[in-house]
C-alpha positions as CSV (number, residue, x, y, z in Angstrom):
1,X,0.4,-13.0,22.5
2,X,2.3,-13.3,19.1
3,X,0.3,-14.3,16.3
4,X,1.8,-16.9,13.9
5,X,0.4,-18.1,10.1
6,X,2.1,-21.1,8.3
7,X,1.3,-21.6,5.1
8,X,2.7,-24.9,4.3
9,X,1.0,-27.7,1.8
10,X,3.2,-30.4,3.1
11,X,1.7,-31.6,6.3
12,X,4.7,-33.0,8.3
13,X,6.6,-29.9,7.6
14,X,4.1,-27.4,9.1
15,X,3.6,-29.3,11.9
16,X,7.4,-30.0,12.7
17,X,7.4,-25.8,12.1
18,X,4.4,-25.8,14.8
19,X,6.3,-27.6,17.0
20,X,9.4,-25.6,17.0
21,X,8.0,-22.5,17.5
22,X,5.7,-24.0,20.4
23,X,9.5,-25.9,21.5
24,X,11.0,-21.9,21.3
25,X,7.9,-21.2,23.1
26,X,8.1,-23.1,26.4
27,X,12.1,-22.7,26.4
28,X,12.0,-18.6,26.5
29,X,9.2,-17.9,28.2
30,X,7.2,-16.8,24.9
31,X,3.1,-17.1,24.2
32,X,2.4,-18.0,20.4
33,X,-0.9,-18.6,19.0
34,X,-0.1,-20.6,15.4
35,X,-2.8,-21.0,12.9
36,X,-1.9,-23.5,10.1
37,X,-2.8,-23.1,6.3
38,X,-2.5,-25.6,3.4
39,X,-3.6,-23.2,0.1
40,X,-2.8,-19.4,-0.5
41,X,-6.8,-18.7,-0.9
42,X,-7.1,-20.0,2.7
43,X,-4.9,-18.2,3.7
44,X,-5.5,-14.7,2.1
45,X,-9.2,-15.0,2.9
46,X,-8.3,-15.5,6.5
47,X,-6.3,-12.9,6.7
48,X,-7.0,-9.1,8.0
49,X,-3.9,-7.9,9.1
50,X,-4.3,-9.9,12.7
51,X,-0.8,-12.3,12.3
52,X,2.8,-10.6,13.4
53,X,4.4,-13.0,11.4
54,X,3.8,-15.1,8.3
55,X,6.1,-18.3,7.7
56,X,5.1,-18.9,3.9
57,X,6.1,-22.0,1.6
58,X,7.6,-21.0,-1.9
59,X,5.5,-23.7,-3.3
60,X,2.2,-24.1,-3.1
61,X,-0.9,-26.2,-4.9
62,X,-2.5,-23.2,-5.7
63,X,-0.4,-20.3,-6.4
64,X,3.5,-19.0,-5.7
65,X,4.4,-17.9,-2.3
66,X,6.4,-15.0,-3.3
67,X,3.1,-14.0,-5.4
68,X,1.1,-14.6,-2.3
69,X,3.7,-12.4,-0.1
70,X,3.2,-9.4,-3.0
71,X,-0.5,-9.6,-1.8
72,X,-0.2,-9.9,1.8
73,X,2.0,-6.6,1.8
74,X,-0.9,-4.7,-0.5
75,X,-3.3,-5.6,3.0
76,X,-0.3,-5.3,5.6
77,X,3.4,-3.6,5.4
78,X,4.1,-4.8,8.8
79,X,3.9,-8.5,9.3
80,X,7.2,-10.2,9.1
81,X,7.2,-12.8,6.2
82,X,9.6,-16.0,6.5
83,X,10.1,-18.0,3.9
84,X,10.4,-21.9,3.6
85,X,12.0,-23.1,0.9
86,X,14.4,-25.6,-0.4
87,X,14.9,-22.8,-3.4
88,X,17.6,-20.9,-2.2
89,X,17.3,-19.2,-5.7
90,X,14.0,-17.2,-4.5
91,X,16.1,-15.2,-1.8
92,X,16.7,-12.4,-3.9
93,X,13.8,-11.8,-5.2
94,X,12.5,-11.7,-1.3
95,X,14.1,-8.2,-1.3
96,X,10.8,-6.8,-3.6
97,X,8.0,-8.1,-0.7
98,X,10.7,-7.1,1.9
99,X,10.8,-10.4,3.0
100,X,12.9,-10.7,6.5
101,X,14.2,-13.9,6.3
102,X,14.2,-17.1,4.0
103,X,14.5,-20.8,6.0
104,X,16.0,-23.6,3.9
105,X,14.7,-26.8,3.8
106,X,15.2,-29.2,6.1
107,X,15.1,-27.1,8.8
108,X,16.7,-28.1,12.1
109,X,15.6,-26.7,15.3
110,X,19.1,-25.6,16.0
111,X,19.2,-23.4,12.9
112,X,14.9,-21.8,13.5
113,X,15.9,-21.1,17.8
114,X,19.2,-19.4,16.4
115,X,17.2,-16.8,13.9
116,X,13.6,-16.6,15.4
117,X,14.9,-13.9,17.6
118,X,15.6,-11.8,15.4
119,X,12.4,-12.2,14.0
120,X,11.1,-11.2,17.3
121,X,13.5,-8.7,18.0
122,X,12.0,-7.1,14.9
123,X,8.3,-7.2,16.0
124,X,9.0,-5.6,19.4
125,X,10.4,-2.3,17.7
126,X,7.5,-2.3,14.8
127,X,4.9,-2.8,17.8
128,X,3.1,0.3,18.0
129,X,2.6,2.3,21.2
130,X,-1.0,2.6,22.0
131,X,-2.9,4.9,24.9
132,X,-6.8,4.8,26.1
133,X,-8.9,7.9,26.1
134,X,-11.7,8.3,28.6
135,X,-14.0,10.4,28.4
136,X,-17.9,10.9,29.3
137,X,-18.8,8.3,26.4
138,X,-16.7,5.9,27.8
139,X,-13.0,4.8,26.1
140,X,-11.2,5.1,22.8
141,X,-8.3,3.5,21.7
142,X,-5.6,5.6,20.0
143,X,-2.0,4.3,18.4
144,X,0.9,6.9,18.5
145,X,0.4,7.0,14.7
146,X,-3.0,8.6,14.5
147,X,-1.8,11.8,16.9
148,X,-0.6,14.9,15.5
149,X,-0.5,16.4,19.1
150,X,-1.8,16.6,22.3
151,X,-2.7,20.0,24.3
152,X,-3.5,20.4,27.4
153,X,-5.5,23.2,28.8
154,X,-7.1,23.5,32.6
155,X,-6.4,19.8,33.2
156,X,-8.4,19.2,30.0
157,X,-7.0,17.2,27.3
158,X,-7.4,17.1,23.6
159,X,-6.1,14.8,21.3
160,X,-5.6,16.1,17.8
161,X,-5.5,13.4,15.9
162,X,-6.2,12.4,11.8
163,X,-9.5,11.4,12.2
164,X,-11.1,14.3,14.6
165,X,-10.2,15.8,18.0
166,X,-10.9,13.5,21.0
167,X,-11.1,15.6,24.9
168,X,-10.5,13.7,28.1
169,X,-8.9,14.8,31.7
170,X,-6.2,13.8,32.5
171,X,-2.2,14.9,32.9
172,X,-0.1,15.9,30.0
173,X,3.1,14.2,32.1
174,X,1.2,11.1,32.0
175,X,0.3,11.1,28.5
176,X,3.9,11.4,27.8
177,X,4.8,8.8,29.7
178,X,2.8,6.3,28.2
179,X,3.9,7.7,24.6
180,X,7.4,6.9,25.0
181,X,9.2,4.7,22.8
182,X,7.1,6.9,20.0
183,X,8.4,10.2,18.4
184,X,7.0,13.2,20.6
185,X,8.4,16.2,21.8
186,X,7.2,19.0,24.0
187,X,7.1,22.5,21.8
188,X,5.8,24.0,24.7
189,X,4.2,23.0,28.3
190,X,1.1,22.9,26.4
191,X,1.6,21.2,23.3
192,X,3.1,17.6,23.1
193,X,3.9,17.2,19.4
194,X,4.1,13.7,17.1
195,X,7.3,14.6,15.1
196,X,6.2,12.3,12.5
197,X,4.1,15.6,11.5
198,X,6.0,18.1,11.6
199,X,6.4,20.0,8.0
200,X,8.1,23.3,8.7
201,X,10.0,24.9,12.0
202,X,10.4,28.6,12.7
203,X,12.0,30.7,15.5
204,X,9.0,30.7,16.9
205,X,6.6,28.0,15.7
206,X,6.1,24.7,14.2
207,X,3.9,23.6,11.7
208,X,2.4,20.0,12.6
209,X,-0.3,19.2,10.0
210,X,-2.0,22.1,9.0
211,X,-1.9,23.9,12.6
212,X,1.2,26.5,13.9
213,X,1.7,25.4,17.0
214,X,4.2,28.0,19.2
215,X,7.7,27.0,20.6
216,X,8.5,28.7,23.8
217,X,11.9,29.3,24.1
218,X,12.9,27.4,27.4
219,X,11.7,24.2,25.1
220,X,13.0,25.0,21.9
221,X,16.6,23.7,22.5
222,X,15.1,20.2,23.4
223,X,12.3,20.1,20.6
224,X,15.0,21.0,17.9
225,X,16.9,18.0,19.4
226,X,14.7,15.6,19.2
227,X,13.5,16.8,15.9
228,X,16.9,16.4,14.2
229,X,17.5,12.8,16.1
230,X,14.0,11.6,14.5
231,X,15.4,12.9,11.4
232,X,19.1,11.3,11.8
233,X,17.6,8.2,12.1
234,X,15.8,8.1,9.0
235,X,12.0,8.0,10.4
């Protein structure tokens, strides 16, 4: 379920907005839950960092959308913002609140169907991979993000992460499985490492965090690999 804002004073245009995304909706297949605003205060005290993406009007009765954008990325540096405007003029300065697209008024549905995926193209790779960790207290909820690593010793795991370590059974293979799409690597059979944190690589060891962790050398070949790939691609 993608969660939308529209921030839009002029009542006919946010609901003609609401209506194309529900139109886009229905004719791909997509759920979107669309939560309409009329003032920047409204909006920014709603908010807390539970839309994907923001349509925002330039001008608004009670402040400047771009000024309103500058905030909502102090609370969020992930939800898409889409202008609407008929000031083509503002697009540059988007670039500052990295704004991902500006709409021009009036918008046709023809021109919103041909961008909106892109839009959503967008969210789908900035979604982050989540896993559940059972253990006798019952579940936890970790994103890829918090992990340094995870090691696994006598079918025991134990999830080094920023705020604490977490310990649950379970299989290593099937953690890794349910991490992919994020940025692990095996150092060893043991260790299944966030390359996010990695700060220094020896022959023999990595440093993720403060902790060494050891590379044995049938997986070293693969870990360098996927070390310098994460790298290459500018994470």
């Amino acid at each position: 379920m993608i969660k939308i804002a529209i921030v839009e004073d002029d009542k006919t245009q946010s609901e003609l907005l609401s209506d194309y995304i529900k139109r886009y909706g229905k004719e791909n297949g997509c759920d979107f839950v669309i939560t309409c605003f009329d003032k920047a205060r409204q909006f920014t005290d709603a908010f807390d960092r539970n839309f994907d993406i923001a349509f925002l009007d330039i001008e608004l009765p009670d402040g400047n959308g771009m000024e309103l954008a500058e905030k909502l990325r102090e609370k969020d540096k992930k939800v898409i913002i889409i202008f609407v405007t008929n000031l083509a003029q503002y697009a540059v300065k988007g670039y500052k609140v990295r704004a991902f697209d500006f709409i021009v008024k009036p918008i046709s549905y023809y021109n919103f169907a041909l961008n909106f995926p892109n839009a959503l193209e967008c969210l789908e790779n900035n979604k982050e991979v989540e896993l559940w960790v059972k253990n006798n207290d019952g579940k936890r909820r970790l994103t890829a993000s918090q992990i340094l690593y995870v090691e696994v010793m006598a079918h025991y795991l134990t999830y080094h992460t920023k705020e604490g370590t977490f310990t649950a059974l379970g299989s290593i293979a099937s953690v890794a499985d349910e991490l992919k799409g994020a940025s692990f690597s095996f150092c060893n059979r043991c260790y299944l490492v966030n390359l996010k944190y990695v700060t220094q690589v020896t022959q023999t060891q990595v440093s993720v965090g403060d902790e060494w962790l050891q590379i044995s050398r049938r997986k070293r070949a693969d870990f360098l690999e996927d070390l310098n790939d994460y790298l290459a691609g500018g994470n």
